[in-house]
mmJSON file of the N, C-alpha and C atoms, coordinates in Angstrom:
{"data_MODEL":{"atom_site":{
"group_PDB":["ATOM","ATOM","ATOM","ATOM","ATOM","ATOM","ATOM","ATOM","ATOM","ATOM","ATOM","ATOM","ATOM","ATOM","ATOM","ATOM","ATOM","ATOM","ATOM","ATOM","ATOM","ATOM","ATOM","ATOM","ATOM","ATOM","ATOM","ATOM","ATOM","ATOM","ATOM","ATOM","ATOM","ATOM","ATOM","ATOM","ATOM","ATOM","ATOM","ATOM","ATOM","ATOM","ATOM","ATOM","ATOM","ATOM","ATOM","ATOM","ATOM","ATOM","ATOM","ATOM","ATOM","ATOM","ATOM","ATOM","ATOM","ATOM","ATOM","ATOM","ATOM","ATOM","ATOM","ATOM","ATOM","ATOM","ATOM","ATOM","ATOM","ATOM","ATOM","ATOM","ATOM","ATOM","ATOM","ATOM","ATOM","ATOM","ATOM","ATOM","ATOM","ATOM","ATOM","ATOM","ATOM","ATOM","ATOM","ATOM","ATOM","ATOM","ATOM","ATOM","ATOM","ATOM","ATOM","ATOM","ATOM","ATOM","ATOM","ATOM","ATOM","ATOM","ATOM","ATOM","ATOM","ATOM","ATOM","ATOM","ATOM","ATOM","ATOM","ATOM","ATOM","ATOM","ATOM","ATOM","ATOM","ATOM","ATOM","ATOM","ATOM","ATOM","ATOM","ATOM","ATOM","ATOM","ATOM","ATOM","ATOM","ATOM","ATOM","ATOM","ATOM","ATOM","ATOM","ATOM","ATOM","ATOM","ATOM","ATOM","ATOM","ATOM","ATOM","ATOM","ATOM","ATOM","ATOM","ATOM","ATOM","ATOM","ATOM","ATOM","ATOM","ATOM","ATOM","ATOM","ATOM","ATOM","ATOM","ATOM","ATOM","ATOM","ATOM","ATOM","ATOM","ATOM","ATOM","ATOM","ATOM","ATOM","ATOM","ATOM","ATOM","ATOM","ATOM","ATOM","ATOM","ATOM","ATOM","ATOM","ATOM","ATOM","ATOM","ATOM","ATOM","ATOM","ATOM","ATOM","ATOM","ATOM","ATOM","ATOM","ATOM","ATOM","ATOM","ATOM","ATOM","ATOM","ATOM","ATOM","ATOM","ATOM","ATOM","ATOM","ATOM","ATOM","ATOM"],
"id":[1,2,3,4,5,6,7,8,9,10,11,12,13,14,15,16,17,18,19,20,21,22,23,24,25,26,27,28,29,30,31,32,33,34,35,36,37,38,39,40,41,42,43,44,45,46,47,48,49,50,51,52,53,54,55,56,57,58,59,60,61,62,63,64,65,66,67,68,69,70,71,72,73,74,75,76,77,78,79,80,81,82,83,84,85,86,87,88,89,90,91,92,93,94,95,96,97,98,99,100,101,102,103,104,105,106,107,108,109,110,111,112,113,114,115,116,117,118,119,120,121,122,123,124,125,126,127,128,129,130,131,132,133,134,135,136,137,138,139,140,141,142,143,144,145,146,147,148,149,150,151,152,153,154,155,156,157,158,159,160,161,162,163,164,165,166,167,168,169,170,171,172,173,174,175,176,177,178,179,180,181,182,183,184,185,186,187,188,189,190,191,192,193,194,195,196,197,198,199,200,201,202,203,204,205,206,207],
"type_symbol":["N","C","C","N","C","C","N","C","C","N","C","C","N","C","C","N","C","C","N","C","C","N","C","C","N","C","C","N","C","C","N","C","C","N","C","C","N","C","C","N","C","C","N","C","C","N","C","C","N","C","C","N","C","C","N","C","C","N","C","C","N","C","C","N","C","C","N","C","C","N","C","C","N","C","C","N","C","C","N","C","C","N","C","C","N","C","C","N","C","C","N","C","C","N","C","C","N","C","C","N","C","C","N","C","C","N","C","C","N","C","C","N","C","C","N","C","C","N","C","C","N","C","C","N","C","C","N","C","C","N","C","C","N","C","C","N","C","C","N","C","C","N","C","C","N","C","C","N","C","C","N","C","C","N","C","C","N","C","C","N","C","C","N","C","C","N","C","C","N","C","C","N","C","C","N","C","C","N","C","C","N","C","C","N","C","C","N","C","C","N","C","C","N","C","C","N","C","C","N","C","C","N","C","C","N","C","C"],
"label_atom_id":["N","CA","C","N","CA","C","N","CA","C","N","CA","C","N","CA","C","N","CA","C","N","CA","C","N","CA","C","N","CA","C","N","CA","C","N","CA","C","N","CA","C","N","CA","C","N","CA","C","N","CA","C","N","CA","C","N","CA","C","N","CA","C","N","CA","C","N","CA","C","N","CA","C","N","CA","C","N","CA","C","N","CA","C","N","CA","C","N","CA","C","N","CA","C","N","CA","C","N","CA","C","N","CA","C","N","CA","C","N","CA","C","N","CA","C","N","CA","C","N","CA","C","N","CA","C","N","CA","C","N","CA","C","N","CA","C","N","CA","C","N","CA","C","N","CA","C","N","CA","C","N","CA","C","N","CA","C","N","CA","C","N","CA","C","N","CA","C","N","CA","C","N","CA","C","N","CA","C","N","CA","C","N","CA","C","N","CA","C","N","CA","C","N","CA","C","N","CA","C","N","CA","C","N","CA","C","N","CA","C","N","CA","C","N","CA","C","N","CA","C","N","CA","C","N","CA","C","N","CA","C","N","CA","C","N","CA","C","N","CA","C"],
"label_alt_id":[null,null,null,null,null,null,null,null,null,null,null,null,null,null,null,null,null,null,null,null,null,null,null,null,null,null,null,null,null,null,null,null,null,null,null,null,null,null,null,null,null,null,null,null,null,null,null,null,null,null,null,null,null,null,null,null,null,null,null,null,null,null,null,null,null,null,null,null,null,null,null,null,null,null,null,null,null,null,null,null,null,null,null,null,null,null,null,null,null,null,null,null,null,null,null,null,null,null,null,null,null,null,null,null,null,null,null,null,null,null,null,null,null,null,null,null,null,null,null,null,null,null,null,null,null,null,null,null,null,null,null,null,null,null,null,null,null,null,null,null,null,null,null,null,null,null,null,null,null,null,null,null,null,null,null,null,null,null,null,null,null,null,null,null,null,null,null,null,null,null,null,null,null,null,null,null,null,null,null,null,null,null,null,null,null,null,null,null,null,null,null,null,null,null,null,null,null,null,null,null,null,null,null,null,null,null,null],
"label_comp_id":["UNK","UNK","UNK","UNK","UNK","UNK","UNK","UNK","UNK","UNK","UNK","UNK","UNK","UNK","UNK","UNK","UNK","UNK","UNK","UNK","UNK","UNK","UNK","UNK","UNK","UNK","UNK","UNK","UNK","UNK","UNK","UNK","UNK","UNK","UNK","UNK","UNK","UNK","UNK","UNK","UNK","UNK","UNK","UNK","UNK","UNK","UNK","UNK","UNK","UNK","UNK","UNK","UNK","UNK","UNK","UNK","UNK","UNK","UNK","UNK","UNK","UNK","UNK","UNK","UNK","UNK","UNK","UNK","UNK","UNK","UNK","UNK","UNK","UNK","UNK","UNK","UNK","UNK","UNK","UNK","UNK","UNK","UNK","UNK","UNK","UNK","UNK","UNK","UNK","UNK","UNK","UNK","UNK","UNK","UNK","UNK","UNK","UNK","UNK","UNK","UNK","UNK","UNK","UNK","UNK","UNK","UNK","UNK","UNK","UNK","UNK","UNK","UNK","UNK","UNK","UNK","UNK","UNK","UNK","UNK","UNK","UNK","UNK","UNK","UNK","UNK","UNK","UNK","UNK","UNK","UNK","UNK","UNK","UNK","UNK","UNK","UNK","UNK","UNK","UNK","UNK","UNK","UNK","UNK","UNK","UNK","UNK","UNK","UNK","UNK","UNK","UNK","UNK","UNK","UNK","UNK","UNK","UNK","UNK","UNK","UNK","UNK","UNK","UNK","UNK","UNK","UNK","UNK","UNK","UNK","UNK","UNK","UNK","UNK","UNK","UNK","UNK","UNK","UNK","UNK","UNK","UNK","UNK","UNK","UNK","UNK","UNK","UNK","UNK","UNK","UNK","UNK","UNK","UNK","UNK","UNK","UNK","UNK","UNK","UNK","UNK","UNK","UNK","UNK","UNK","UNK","UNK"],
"label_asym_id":["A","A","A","A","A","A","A","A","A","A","A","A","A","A","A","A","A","A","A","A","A","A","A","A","A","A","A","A","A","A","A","A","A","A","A","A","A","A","A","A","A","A","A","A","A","A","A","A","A","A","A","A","A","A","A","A","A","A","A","A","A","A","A","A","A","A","A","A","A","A","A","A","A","A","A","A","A","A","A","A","A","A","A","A","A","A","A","A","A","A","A","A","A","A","A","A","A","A","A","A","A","A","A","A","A","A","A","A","A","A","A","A","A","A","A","A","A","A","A","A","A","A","A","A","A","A","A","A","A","A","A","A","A","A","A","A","A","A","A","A","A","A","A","A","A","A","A","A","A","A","A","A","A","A","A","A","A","A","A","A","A","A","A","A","A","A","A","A","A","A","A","A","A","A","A","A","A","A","A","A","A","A","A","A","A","A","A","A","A","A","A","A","A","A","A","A","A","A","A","A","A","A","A","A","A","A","A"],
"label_entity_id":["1","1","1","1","1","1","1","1","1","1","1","1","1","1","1","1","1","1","1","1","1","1","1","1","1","1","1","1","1","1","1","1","1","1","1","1","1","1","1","1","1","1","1","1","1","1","1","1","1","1","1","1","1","1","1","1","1","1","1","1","1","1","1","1","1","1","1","1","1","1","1","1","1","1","1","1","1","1","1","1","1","1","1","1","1","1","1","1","1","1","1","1","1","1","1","1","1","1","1","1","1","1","1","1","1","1","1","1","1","1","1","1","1","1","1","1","1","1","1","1","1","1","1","1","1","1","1","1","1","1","1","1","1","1","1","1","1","1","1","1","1","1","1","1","1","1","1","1","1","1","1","1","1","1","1","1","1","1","1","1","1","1","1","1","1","1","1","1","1","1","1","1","1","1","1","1","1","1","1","1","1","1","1","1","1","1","1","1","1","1","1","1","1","1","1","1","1","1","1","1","1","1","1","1","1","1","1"],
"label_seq_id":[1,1,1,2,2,2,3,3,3,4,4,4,5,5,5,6,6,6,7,7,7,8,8,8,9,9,9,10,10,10,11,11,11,12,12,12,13,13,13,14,14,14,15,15,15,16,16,16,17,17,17,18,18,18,19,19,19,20,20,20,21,21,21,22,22,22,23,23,23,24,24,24,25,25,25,26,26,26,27,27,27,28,28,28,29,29,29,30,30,30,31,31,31,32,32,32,33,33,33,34,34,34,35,35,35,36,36,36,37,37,37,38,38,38,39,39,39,40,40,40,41,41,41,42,42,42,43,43,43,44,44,44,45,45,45,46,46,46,47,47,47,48,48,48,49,49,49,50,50,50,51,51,51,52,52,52,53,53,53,54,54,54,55,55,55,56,56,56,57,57,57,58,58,58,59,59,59,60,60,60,61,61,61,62,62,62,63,63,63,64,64,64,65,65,65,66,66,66,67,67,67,68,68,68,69,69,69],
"pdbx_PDB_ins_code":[null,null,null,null,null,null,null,null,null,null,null,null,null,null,null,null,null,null,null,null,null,null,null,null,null,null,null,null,null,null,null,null,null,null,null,null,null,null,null,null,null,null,null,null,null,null,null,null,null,null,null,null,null,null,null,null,null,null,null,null,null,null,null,null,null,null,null,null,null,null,null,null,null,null,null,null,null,null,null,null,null,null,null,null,null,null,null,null,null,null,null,null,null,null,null,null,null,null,null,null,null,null,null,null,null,null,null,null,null,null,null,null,null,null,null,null,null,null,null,null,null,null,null,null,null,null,null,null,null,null,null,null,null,null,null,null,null,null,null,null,null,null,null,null,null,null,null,null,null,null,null,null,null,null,null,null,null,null,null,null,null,null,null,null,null,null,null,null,null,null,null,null,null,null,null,null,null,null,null,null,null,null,null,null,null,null,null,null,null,null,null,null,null,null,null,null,null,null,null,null,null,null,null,null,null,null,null],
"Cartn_x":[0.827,0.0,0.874,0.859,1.051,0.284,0.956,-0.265,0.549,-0.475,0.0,-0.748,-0.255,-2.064,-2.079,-2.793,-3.561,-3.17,-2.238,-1.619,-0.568,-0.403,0.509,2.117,2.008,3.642,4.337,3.927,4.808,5.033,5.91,5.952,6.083,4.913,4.696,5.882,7.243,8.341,8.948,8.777,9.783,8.821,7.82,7.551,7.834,8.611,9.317,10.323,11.279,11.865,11.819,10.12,9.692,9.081,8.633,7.798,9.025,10.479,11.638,12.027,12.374,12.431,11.973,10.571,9.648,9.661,9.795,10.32,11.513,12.667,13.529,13.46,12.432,11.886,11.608,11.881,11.689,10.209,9.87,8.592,7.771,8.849,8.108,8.857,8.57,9.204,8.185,8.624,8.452,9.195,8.29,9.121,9.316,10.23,10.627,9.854,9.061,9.096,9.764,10.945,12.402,13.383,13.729,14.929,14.578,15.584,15.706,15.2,14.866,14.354,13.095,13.051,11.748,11.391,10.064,10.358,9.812,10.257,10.001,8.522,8.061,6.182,5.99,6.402,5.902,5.369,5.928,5.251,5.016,3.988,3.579,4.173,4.688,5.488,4.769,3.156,2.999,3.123,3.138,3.699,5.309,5.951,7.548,7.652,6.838,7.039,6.345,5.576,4.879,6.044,6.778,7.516,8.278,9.008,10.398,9.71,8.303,8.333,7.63,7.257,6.961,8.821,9.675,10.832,11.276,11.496,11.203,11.484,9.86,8.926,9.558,10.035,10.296,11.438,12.624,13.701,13.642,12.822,12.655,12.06,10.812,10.005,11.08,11.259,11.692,13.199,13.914,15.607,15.747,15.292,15.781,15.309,16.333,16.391,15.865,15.007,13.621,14.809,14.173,15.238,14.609,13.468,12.593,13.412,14.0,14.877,14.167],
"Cartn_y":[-1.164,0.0,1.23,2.007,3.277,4.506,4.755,6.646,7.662,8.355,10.141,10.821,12.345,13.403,13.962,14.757,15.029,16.646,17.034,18.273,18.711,17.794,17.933,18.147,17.581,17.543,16.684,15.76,14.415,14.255,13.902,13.558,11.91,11.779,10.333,9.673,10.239,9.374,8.9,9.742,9.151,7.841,7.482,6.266,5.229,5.459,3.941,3.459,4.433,4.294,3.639,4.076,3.417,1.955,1.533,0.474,-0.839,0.101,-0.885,-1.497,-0.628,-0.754,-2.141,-1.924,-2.96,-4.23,-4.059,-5.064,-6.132,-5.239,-5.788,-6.414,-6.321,-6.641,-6.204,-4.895,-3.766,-3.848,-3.891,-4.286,-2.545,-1.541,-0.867,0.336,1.689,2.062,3.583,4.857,6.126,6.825,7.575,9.19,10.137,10.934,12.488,13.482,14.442,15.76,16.943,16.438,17.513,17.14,16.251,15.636,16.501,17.178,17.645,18.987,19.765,20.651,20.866,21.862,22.344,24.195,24.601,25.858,25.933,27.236,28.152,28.251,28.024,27.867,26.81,25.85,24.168,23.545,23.996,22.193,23.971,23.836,24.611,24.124,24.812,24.526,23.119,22.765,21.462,20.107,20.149,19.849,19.266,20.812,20.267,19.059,19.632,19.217,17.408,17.415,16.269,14.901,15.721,14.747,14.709,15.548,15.101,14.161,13.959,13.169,11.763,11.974,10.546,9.86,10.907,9.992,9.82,10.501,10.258,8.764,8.77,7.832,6.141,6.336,5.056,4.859,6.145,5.18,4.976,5.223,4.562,3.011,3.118,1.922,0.736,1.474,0.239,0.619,1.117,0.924,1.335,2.467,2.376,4.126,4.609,5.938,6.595,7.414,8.373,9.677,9.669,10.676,12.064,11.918,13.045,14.354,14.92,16.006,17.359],
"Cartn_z":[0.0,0.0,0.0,-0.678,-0.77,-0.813,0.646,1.003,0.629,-0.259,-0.438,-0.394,-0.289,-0.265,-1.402,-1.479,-2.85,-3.213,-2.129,-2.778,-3.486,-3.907,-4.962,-4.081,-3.105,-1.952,-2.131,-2.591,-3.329,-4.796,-5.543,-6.344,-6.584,-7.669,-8.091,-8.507,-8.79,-9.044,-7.958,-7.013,-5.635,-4.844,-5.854,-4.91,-5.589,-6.392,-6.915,-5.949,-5.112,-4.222,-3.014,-2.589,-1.593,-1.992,-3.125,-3.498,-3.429,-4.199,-4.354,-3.289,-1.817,-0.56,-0.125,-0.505,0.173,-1.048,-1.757,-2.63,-2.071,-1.694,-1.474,-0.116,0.887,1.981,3.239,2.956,3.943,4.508,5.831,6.42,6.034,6.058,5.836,5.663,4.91,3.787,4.17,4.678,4.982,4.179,3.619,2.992,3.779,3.423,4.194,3.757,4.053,3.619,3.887,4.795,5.234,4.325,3.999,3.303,2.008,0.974,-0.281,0.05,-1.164,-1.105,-0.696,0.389,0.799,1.088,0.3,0.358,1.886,1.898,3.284,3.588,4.509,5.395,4.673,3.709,3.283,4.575,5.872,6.772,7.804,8.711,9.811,10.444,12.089,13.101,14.078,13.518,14.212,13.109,12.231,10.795,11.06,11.511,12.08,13.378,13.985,15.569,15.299,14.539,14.401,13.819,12.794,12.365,12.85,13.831,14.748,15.832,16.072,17.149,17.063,14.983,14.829,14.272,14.261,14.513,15.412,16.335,17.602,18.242,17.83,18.297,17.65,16.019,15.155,15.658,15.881,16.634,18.278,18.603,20.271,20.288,19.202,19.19,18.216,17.262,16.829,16.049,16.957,17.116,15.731,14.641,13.625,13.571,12.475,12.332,11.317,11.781,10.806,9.45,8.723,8.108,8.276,9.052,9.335,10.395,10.033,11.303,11.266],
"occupancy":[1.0,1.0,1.0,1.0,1.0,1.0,1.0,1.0,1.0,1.0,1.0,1.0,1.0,1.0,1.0,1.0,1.0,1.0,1.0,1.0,1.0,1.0,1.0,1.0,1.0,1.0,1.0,1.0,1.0,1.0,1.0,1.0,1.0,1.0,1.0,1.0,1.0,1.0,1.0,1.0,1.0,1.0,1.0,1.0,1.0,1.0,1.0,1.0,1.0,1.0,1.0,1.0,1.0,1.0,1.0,1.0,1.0,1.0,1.0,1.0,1.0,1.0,1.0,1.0,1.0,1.0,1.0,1.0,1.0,1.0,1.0,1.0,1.0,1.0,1.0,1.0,1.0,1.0,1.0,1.0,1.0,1.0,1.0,1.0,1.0,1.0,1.0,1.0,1.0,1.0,1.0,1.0,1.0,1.0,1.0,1.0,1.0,1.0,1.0,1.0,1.0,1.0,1.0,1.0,1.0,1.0,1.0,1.0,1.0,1.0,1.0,1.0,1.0,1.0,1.0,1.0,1.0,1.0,1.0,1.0,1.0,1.0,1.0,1.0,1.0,1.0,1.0,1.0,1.0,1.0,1.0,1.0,1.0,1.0,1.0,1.0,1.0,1.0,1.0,1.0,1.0,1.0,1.0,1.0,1.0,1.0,1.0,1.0,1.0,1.0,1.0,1.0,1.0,1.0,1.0,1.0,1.0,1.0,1.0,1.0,1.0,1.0,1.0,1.0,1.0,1.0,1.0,1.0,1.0,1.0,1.0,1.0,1.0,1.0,1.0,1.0,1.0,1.0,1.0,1.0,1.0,1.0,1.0,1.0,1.0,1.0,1.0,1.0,1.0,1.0,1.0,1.0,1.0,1.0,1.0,1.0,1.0,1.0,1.0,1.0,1.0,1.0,1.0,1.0,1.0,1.0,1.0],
"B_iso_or_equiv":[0.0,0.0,0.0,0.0,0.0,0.0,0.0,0.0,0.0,0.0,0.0,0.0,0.0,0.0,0.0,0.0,0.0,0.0,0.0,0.0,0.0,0.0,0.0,0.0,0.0,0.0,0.0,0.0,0.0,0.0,0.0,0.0,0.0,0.0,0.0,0.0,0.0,0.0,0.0,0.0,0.0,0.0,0.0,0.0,0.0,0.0,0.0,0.0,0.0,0.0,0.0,0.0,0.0,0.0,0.0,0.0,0.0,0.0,0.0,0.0,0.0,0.0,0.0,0.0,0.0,0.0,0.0,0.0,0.0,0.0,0.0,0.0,0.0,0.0,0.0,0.0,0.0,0.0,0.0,0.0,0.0,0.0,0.0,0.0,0.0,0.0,0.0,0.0,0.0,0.0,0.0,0.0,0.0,0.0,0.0,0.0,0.0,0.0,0.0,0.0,0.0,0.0,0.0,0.0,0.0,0.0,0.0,0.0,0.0,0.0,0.0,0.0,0.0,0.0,0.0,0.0,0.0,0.0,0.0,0.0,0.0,0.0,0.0,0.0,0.0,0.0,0.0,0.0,0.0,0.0,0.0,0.0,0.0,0.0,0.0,0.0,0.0,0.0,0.0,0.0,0.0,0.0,0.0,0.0,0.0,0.0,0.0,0.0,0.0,0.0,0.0,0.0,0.0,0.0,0.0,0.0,0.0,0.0,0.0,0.0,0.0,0.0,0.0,0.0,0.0,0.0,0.0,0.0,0.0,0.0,0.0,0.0,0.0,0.0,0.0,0.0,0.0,0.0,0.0,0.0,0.0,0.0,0.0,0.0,0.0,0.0,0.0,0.0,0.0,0.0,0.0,0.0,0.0,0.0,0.0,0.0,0.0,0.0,0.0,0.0,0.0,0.0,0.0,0.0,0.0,0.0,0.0],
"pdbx_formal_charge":[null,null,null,null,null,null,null,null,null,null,null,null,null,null,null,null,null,null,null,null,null,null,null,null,null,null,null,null,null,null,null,null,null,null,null,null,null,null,null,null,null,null,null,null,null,null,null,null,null,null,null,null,null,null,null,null,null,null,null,null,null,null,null,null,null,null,null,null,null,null,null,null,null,null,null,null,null,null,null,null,null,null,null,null,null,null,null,null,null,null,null,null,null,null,null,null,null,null,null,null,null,null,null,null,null,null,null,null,null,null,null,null,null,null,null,null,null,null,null,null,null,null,null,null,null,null,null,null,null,null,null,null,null,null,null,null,null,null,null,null,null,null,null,null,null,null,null,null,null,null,null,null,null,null,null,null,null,null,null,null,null,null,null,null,null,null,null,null,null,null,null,null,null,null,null,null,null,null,null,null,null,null,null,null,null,null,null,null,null,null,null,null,null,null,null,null,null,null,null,null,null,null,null,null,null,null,null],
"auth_seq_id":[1,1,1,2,2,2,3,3,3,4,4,4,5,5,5,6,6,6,7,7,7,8,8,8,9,9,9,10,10,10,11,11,11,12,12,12,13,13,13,14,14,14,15,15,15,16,16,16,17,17,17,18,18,18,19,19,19,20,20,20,21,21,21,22,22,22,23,23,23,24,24,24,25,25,25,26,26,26,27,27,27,28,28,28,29,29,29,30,30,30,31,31,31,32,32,32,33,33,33,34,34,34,35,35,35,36,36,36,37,37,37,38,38,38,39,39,39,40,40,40,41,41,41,42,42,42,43,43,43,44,44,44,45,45,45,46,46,46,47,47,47,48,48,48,49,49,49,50,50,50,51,51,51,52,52,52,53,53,53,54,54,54,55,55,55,56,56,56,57,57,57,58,58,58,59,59,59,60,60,60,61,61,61,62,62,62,63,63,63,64,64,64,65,65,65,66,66,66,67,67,67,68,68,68,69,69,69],
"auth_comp_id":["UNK","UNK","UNK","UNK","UNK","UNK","UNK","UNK","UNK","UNK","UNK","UNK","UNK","UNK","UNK","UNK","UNK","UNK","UNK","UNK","UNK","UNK","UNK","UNK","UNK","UNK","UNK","UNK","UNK","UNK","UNK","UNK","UNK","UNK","UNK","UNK","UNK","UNK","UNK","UNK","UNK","UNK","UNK","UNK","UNK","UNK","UNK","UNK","UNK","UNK","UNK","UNK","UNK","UNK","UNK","UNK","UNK","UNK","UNK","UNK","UNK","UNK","UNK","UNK","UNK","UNK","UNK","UNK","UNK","UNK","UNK","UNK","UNK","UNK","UNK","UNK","UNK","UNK","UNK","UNK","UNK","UNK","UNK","UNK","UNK","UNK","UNK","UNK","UNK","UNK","UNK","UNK","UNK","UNK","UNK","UNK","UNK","UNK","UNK","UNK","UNK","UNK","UNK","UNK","UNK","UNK","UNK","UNK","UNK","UNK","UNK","UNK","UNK","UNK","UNK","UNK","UNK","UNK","UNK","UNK","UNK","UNK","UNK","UNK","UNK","UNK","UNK","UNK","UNK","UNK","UNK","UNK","UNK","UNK","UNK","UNK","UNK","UNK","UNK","UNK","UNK","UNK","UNK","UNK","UNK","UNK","UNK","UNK","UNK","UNK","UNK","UNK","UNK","UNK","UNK","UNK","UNK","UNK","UNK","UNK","UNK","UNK","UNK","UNK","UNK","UNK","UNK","UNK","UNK","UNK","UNK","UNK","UNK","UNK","UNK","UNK","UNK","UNK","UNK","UNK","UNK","UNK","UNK","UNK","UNK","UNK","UNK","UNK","UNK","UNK","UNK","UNK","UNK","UNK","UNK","UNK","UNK","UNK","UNK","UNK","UNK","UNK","UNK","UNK","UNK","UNK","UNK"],
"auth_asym_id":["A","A","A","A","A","A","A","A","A","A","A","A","A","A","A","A","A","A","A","A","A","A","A","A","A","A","A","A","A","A","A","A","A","A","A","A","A","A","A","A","A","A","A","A","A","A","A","A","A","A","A","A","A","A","A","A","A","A","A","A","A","A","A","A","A","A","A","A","A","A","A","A","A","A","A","A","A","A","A","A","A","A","A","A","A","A","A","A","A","A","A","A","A","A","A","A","A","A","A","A","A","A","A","A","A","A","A","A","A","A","A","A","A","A","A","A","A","A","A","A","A","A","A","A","A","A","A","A","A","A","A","A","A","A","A","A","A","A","A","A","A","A","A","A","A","A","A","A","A","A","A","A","A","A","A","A","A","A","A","A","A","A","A","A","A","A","A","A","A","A","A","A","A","A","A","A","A","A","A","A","A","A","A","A","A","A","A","A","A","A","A","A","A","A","A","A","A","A","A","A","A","A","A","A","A","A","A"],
"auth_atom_id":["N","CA","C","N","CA","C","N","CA","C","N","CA","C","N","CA","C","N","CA","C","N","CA","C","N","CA","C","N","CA","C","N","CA","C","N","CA","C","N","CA","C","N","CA","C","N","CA","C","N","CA","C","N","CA","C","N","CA","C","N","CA","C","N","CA","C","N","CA","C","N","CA","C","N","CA","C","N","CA","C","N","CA","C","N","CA","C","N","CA","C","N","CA","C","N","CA","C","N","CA","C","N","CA","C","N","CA","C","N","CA","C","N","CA","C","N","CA","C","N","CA","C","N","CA","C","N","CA","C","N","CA","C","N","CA","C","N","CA","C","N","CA","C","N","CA","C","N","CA","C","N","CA","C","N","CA","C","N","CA","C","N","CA","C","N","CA","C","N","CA","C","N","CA","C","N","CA","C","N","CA","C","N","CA","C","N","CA","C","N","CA","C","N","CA","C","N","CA","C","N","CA","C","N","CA","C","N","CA","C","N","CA","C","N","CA","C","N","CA","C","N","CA","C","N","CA","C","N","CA","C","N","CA","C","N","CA","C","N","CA","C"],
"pdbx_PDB_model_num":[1,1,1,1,1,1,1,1,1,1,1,1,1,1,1,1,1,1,1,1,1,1,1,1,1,1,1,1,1,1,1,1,1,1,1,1,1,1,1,1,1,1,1,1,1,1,1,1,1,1,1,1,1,1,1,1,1,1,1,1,1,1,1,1,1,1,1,1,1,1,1,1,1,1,1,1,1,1,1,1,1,1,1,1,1,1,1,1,1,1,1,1,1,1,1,1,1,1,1,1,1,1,1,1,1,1,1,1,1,1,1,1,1,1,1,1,1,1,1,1,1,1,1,1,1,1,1,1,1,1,1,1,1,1,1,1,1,1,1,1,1,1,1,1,1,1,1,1,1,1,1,1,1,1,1,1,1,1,1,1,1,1,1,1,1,1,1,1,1,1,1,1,1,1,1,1,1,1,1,1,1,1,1,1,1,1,1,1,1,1,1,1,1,1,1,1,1,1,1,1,1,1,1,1,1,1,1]
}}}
């Protein structure tokens, strides 16, 4: 399964990346929306705060590191 939203914040090529991931046997396969270019007001400050603490959260729970900063 692959989730995206509908505002046009993802691009449909970078989920070959994630699909390959899980191909190769990755239980499970997260995109960044910090990583690469991002313009300025793109994520609101709970937007920010949200994703530092669902990485947070992935390397506490499960010992592995979010690329989300």
């Amino acid at each position: 399964m692959l989730f995206t939203g509908g505002d046009r914040s993802f691009k449909a090529a970078d989920a070959l990346r994630l699909l390959e991931a899980i191909a190769a046997g990755a239980d499970l396969a997260i995109g960044s929306w910090t990583l690469g270019q991002m313009e300025p007001g793109a994520l609101s400050a709970a937007q920010l705060l949200g994703n530092r603490l669902a990485g947070f959260l992935s390397k506490r729970l499960w010992r592995r590191e979010a690329a989300s900063k």
